[in-house]
C-alpha positions as CSV (number, residue, x, y, z in Angstrom):
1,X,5.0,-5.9,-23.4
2,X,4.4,-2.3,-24.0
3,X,6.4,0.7,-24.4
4,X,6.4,1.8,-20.9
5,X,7.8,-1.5,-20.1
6,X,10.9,-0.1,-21.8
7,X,11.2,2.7,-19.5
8,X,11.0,5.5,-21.4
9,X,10.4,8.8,-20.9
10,X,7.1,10.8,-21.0
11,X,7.6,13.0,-23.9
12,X,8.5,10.1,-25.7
13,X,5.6,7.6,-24.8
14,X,3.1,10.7,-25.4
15,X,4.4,10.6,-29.2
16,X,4.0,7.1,-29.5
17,X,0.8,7.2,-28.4
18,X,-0.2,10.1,-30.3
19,X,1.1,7.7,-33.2
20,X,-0.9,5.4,-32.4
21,X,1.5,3.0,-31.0
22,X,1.0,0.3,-28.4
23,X,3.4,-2.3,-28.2
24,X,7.1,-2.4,-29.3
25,X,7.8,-4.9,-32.3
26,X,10.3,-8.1,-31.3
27,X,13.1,-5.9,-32.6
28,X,12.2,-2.8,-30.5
29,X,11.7,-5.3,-27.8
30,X,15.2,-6.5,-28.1
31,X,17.3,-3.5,-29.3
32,X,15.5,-0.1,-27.2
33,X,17.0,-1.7,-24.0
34,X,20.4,-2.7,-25.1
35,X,20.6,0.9,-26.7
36,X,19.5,2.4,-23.6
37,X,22.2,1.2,-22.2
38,X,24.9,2.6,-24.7
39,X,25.6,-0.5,-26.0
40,X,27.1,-1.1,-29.9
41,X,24.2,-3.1,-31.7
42,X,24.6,-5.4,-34.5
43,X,20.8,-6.2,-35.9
44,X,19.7,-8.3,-38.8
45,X,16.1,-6.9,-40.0
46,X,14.5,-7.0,-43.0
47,X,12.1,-3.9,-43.7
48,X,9.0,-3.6,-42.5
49,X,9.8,-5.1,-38.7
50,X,10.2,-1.9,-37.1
51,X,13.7,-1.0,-37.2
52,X,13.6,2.7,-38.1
53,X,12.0,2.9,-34.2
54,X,14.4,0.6,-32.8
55,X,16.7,3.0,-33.5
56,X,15.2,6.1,-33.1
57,X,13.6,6.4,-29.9
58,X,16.8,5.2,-28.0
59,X,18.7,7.7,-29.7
60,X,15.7,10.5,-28.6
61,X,16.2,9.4,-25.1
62,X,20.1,9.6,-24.9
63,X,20.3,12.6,-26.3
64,X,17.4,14.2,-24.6
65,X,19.0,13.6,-21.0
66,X,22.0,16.4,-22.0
67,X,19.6,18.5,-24.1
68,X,20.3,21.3,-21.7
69,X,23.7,21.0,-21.6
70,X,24.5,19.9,-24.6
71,X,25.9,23.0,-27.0
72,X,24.5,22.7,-31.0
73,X,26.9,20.3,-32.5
74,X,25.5,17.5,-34.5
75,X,25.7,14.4,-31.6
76,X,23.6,11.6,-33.4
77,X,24.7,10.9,-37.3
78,X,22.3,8.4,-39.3
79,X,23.3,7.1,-42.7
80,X,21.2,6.1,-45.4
81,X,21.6,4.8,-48.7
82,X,19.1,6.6,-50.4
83,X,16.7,10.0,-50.3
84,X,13.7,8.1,-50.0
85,X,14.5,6.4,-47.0
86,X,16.5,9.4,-45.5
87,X,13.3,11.1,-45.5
88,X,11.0,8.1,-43.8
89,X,14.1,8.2,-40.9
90,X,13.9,12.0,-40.6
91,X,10.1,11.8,-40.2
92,X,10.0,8.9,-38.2
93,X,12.3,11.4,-35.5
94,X,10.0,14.1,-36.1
95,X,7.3,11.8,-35.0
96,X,9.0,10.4,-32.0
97,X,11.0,13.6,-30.7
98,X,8.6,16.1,-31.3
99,X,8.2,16.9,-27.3
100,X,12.2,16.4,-26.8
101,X,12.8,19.5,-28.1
102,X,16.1,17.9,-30.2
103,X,16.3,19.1,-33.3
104,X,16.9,17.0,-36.4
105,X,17.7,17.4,-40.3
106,X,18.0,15.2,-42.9
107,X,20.5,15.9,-45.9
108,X,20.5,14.6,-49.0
109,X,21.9,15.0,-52.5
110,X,19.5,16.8,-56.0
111,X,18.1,19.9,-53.5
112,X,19.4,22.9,-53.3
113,X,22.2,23.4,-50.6
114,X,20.8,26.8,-49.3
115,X,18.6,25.4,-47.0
116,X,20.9,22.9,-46.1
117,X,23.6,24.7,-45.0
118,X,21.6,27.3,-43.1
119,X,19.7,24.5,-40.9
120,X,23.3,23.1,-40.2
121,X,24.6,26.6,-39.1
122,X,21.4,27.4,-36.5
123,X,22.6,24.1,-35.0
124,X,21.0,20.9,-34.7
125,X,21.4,17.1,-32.6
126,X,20.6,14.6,-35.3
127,X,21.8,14.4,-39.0
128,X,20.1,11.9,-40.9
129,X,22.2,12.0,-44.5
130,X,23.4,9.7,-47.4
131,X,26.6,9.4,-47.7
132,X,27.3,11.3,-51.0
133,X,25.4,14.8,-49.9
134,X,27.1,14.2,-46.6
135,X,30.4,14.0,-47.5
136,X,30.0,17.3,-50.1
137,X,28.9,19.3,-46.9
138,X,32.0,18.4,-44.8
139,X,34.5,19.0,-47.9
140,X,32.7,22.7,-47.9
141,X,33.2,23.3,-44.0
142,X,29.3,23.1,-43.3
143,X,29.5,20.1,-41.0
144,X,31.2,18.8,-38.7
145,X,31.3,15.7,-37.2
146,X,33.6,15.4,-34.3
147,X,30.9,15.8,-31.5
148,X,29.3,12.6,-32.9
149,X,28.3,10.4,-29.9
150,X,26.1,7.9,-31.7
151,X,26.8,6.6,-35.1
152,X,23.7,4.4,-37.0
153,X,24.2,2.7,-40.2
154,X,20.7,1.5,-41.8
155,X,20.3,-0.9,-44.2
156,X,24.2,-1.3,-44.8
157,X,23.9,-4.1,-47.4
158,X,22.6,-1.5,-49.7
159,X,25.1,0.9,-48.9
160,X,27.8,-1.5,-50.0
161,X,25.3,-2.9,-53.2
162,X,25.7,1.0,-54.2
163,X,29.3,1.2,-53.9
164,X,29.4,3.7,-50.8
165,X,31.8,1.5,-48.7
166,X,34.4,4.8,-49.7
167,X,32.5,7.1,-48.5
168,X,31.2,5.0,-45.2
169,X,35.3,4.9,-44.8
170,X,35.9,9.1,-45.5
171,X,32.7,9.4,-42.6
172,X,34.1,7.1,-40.1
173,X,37.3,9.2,-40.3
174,X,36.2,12.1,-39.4
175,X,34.3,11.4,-36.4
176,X,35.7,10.4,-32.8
177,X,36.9,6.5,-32.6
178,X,35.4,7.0,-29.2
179,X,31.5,6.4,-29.8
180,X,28.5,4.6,-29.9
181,X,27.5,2.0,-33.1
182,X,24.6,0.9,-34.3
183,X,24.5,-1.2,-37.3
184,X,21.3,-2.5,-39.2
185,X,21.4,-4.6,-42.0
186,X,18.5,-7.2,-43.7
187,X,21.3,-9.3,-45.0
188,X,24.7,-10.2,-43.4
189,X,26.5,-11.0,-46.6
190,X,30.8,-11.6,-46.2
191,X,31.4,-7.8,-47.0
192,X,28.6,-6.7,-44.6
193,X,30.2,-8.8,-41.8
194,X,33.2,-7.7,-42.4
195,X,32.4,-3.9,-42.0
196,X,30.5,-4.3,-38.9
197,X,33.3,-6.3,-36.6
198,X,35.7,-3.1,-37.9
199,X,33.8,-0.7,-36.7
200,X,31.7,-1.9,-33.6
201,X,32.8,-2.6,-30.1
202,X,31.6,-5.7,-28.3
203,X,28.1,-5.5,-30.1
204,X,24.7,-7.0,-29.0
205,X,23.4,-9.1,-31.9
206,X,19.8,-9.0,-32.5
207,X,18.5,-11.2,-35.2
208,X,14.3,-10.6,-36.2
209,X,12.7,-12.1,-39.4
210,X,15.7,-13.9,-41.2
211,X,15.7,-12.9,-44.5
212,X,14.6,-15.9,-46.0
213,X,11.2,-15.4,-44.3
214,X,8.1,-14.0,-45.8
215,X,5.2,-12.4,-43.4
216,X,2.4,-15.0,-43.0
217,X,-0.1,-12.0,-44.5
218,X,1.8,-12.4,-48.0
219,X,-0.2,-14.8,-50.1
220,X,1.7,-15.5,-53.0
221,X,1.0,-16.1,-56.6
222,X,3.4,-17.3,-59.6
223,X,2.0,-16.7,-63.4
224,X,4.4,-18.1,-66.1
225,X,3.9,-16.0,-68.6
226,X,6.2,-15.3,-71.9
227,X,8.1,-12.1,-72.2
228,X,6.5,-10.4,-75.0
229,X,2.8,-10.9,-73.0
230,X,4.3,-9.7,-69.7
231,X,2.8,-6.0,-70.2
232,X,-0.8,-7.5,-71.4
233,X,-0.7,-9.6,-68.4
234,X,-0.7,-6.9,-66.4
235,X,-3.0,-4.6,-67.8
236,X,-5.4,-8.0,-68.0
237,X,-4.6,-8.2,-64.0
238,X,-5.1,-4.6,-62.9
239,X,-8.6,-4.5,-64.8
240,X,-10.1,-7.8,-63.6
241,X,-8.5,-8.6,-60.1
242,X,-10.1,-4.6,-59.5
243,X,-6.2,-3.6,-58.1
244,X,-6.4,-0.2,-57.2
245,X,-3.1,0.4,-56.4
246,X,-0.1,-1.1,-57.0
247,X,3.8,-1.5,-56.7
248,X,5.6,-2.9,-59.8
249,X,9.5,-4.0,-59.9
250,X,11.8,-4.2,-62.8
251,X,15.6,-4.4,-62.8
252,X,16.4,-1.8,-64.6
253,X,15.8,2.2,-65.2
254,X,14.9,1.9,-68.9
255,X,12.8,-0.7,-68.0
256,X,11.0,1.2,-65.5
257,X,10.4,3.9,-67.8
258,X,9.4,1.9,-70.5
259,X,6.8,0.0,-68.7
260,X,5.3,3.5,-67.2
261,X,4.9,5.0,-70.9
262,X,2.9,2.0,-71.7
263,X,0.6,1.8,-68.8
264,X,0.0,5.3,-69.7
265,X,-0.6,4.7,-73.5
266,X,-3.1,2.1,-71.9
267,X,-5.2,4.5,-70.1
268,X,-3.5,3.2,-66.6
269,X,-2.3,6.4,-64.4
270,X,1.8,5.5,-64.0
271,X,5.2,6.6,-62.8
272,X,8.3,5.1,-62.8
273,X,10.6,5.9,-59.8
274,X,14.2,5.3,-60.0
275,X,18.0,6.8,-59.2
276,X,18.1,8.9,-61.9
277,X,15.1,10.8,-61.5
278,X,15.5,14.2,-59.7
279,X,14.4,14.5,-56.1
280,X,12.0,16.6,-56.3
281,X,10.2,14.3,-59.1
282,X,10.7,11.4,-57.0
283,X,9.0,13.3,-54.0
284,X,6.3,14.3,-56.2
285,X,5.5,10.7,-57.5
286,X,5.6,8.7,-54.6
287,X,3.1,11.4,-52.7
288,X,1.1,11.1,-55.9
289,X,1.1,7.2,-55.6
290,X,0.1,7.4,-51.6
291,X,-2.9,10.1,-52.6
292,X,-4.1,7.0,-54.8
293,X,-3.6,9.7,-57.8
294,X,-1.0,7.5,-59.6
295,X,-2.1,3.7,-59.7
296,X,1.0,1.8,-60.8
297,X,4.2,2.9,-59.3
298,X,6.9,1.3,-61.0
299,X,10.1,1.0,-59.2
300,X,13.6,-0.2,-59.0
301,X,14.9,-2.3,-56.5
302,X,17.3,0.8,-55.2
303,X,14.6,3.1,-56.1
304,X,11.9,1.3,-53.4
305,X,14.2,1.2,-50.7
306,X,12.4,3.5,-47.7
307,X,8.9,3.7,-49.6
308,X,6.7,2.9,-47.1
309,X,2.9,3.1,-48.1
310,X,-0.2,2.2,-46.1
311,X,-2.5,-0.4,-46.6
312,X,-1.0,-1.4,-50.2
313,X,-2.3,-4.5,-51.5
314,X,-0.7,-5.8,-54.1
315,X,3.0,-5.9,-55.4
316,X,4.1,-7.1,-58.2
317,X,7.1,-8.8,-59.7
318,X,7.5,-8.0,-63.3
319,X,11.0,-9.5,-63.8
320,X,12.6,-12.1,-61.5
321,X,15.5,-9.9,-59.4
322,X,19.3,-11.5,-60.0
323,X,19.4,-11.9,-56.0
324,X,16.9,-14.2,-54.4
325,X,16.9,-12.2,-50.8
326,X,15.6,-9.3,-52.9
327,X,12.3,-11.2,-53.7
328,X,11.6,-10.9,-49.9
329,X,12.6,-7.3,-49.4
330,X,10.2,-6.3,-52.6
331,X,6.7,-8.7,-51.6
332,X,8.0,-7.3,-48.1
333,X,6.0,-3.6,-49.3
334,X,2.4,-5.3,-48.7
335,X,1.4,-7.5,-45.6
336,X,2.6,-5.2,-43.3
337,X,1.5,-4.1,-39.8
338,X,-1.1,-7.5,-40.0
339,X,-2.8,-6.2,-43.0
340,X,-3.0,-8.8,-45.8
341,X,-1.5,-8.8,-49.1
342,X,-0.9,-10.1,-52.1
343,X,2.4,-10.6,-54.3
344,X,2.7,-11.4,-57.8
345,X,5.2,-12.8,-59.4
346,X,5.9,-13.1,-63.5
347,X,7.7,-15.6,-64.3
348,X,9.2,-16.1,-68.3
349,X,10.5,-19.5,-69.8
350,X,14.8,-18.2,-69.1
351,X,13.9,-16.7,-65.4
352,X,13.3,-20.2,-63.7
353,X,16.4,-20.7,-62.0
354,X,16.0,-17.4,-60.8
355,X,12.6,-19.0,-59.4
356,X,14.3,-22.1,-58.0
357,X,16.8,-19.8,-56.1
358,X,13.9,-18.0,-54.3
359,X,11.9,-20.9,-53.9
360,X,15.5,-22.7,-52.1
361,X,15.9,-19.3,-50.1
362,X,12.6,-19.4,-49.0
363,X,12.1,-23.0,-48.2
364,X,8.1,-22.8,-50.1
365,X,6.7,-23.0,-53.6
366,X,4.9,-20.1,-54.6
367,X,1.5,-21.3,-55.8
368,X,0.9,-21.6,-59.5
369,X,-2.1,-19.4,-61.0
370,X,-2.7,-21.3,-64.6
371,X,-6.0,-19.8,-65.4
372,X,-5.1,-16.4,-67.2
373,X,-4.8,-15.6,-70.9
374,X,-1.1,-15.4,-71.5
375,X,0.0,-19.2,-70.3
376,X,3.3,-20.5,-71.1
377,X,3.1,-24.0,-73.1
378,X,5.5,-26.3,-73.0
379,X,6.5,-25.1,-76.5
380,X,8.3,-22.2,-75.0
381,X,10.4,-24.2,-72.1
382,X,11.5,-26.5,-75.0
383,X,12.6,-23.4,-77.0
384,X,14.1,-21.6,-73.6
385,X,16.0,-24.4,-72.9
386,X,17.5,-25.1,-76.4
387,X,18.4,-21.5,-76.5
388,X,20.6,-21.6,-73.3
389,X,22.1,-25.1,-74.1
390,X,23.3,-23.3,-77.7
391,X,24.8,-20.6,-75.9
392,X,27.0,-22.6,-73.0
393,X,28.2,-24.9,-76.5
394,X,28.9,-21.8,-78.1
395,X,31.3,-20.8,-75.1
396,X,32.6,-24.0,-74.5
397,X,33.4,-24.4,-78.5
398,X,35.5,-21.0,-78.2
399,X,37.2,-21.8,-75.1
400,X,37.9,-25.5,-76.3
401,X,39.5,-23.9,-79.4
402,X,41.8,-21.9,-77.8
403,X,43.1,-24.0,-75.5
404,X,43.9,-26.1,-78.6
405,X,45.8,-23.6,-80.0
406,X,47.7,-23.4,-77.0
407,X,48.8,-26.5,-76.6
């Protein structure tokens, strides 16, 4: 299939070719037509199958067919969980629409509101926001929303992961009942679910790359490896596997920034990218990071939502994510578009169930790499497990107490 196949219009198939495009992904094969057809969509797709497009160039070719008509109030409304990925959507309808004549802007919160506002008040088609920036403009009188004909909400699981189900409620209130939804979400968790049969109408369902999949391209690796030598490891990797660049997760801010300061202290060029970092610092790194300038980026889970880099080999997992889906969201950075990759995974003594729980999700065991210089021994399992059994008898001795002192 290619994208003429799809029916659409010239001045979009002359962008996609300019891009570089030739055929749709399954999801763009599935959800452009249904779209087309003003349809509510309810898709499951993980990052990295095309979605931003399935979206996009529907929404280009609706609104382009009352372009002349249409008077300058926002008709399309995107939301995003975070800047980063804001930013990817707004360029991806840059890319797409750029002989439509629509315009687009994307909104989001740590810039200055000058520029903002006055792109809102020449008048626009598309808004592409997060939900916090959003929300501030409409409180001030800068936006309105009550010409909205299409509403998209991408990569809603994160949105409710970040606590924005409020605010998705406050935007859905203000715009007409009467519209078009299109939902997009990697997982479809009971709270996910449950937002998307409230607001959508009779939806298409489009399912691509269940979650618990990984791309074939992925070659996985496990090191077991204790804590304390997690950092050496790493430095020992990135100077004799030659990785020349590289995306690194933790779970936490500190730990991001913690990590960074000691690649640098190492001699290894690296940032850490995270929530609390201002935008224009985040902007700066991850352009830094793409120019090759910056070797190891080391990111959040939140944080590496809508980074999208070319041809990145490697990822790697320095700590073991709580939730096993995210292990496939995070390897899902390198692989992509048929280019191989590789994905790295740390492993300490206390993260193995988190291990067994991707391994269940997954359905494979991620191949053991036993030759490096930081091994665990069976020392430290023994040690690991003794630790956790102490702390569940501790528990269970406290509660045991008090319920004899109840009784």
């Amino acid at each position: 299939m290619t994208f003429e196949d799809l029916h659409l219009i010239s001045p979009i198939l002359q962008a996609l070719e300019e891009e570089g495009y030739t055929q749709p992904t399954p999801i763009q094969q599935q959800a452009i037509p249904e779209v087309l057809q003003r349809r509510d969509l309810l898709a499951t797709a993980q990052t990295g199958t095309g979605k931003t497009a399935a979206f996009a160039i529907p929404v280009l070719q609706l609104l382009h067919g009352q372009a002349i008509t249409a008077s300058q109030n926002i008709r399309a409304l995107v939301l995003t969980p975070t800047r980063e990925l804001a930013s990817q959507v707004g360029d991806s309808f840059a890319a797409y629409g750029r002989y439509t004549g629509l315009k687009h802007l994307v909104v989001y919160g740590g810039v200055p509101y000058k520029v903002q506002t006055e792109a809102l008040q020449a008048g626009i088609d598309i808004l592409v926001a997060t939900p916090g920036r959003l929300l501030d403009l409409l409180d001030q009188g800068f936006v309105k929303l009550d010409q909205v004909q299409i509403l998209v909400i991408d990569e809603a699981d994160r949105m409710l992961d970040m606590g924005f189900l409020p605010d998705i409620r406050r935007v859905l209130q203000a715009i007409p009942e009467k519209r078009q939804t299109l939902f997009f979400s990697a997982t479809m968790a009971f709270e996910v679910s449950k937002l998307a049969k409230k607001i959508l109408a009779e939806p298409v369902s489009v399912e691509v790359t269940p979650v618990s999949s990984t791309a074939g391209t992925i070659r996985q690796e496990l090191y077991y490896v204790k804590k304390a030598n997690k950092t050496p490891l790493l430095l020992h990797l990135l100077q004799h596997l030659g990785i020349d660049r590289t995306l690194v997760f933790m779970r936490t801010k500190e730990g991001a920034d913690k990590l960074a300061k000691e690649l640098n202290a190492a001699g290894i060029a690296a940032e850490a990218i995270h929530a609390d970092r201002a935008q224009r610092d985040r902007e700066r790194v991850l352009e830094s990071f793409k120019n090759s300038e910056t070797r190891v980026l080391v990111a959040t889970d939140v944080a590496a939502r809508g980074i999208d880099v070319e041809e990145l080999s490697h990822v790697i997992n320095y700590e073991l994510p709580f939730e096993a889906e995210t292990y496939v969201h995070r390897i899902g950075r390198t692989g992509r578009a048929g280019v191989a990759g590789i994905a790295i995974t740390f492993c300490g003594a206390t993260e193995t169930p988190l291990l067994l729980a991707i391994q269940q999700l997954t359905g494979k065991a991620i191949p053991v790499v036993d030759q490096h210089p930081y091994p665990l021994t069976a020392q430290d399992f023994m040690e690991a497990a003794a630790s956790s059994s102490s702390k569940n008898g501790n528990k269970k001795g406290r509660g045991g107490k008090g319920k004899r002192g109840r009784r």
